[in-house]
C-alpha positions in Angstrom: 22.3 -50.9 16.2 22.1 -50.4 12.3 24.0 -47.5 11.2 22.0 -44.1 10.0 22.2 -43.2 7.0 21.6 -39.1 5.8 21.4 -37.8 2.6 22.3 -34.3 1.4 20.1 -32.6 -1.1 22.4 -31.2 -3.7 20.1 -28.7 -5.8 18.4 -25.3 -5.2 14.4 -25.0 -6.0 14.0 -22.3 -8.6 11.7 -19.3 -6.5 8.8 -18.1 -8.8 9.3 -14.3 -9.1 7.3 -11.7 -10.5 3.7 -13.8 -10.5 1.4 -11.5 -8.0 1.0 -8.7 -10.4 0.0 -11.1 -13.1 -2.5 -12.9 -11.0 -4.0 -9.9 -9.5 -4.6 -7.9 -13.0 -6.9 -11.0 -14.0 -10.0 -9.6 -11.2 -12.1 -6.8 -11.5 -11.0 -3.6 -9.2 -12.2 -1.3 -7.2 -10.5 1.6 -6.0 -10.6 2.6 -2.0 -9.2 6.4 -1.8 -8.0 7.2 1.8 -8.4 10.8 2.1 -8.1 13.6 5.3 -11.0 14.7 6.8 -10.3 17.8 7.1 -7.6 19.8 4.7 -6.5 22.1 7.5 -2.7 21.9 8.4 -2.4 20.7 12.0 0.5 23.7 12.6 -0.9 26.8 11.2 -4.5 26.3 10.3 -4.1 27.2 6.2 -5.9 25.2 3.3 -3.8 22.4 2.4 -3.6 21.4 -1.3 -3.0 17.6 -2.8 0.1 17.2 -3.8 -0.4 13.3 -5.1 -1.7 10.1 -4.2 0.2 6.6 -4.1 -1.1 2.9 -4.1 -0.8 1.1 -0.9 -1.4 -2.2 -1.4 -3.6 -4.5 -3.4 -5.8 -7.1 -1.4 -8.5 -9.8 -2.6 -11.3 -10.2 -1.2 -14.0 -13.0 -1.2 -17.3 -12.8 -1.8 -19.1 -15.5 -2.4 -19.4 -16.4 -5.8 -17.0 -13.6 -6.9 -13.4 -12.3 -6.3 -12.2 -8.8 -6.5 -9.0 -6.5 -5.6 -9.6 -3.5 -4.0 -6.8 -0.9 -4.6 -5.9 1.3 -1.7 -4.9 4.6 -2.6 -3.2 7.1 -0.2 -3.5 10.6 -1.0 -1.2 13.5 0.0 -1.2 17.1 1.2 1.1 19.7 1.5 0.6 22.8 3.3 1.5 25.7 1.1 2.2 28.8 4.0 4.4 26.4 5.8 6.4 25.6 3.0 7.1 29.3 2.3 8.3 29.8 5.5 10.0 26.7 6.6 12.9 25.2 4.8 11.1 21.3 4.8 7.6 20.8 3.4 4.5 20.3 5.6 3.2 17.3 4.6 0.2 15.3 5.6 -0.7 11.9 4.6 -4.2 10.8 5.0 -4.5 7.6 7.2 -5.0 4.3 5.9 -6.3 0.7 7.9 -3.8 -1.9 8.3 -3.4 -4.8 6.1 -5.7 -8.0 7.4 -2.6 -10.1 6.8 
């Protein structure tokens, strides 16, 4: 029998950081806002007012011919009579699909 021989690799591959947001600011956007149906609280029934909104996530999509991100924005909602009586904040988050990857 011949005698195996191994060899050890010695060095560490430098891991590309910081690239995504680069590449996806090249396409054209398009802006998806995720929003309640309704701006009732689910607890006491009172007007809820928009307190903000947050980007998800960013996703390409392909269309033949053409590339775009879409931007998923998330807005919130805060129930103001809740708040007042309630120490914590009553807050509702619209919902938002999940991420095909």
């Amino acid at each position: 029998m011949f005698p195996v021989e191994t060899e050890e690799i010695t060095y560490k591959r430098k891991k590309s950081k910081g690239k995504r947001q680069a590449i996806l600011a090249q396409f054209d956007s398009e802006e998806v806002h995720h929003q309640v149906e309704e701006s009732i609280c689910p607890d006491c029934q009172d007007d809820l007012k928009e307190i903000g909104a947050s980007l998800q996530r960013q996703e390409l999509v392909f269309i033949p011919a053409q590339l775009k991100r879409v931007d998923h924005i998330q807005h919130a909602y805060k129930c103001q009579t809740c708040s007042k009586n309630n120490p914590s904040d009553k807050i509702v988050k619209a919902p938002i699909p999940k991420a095909p990857l």
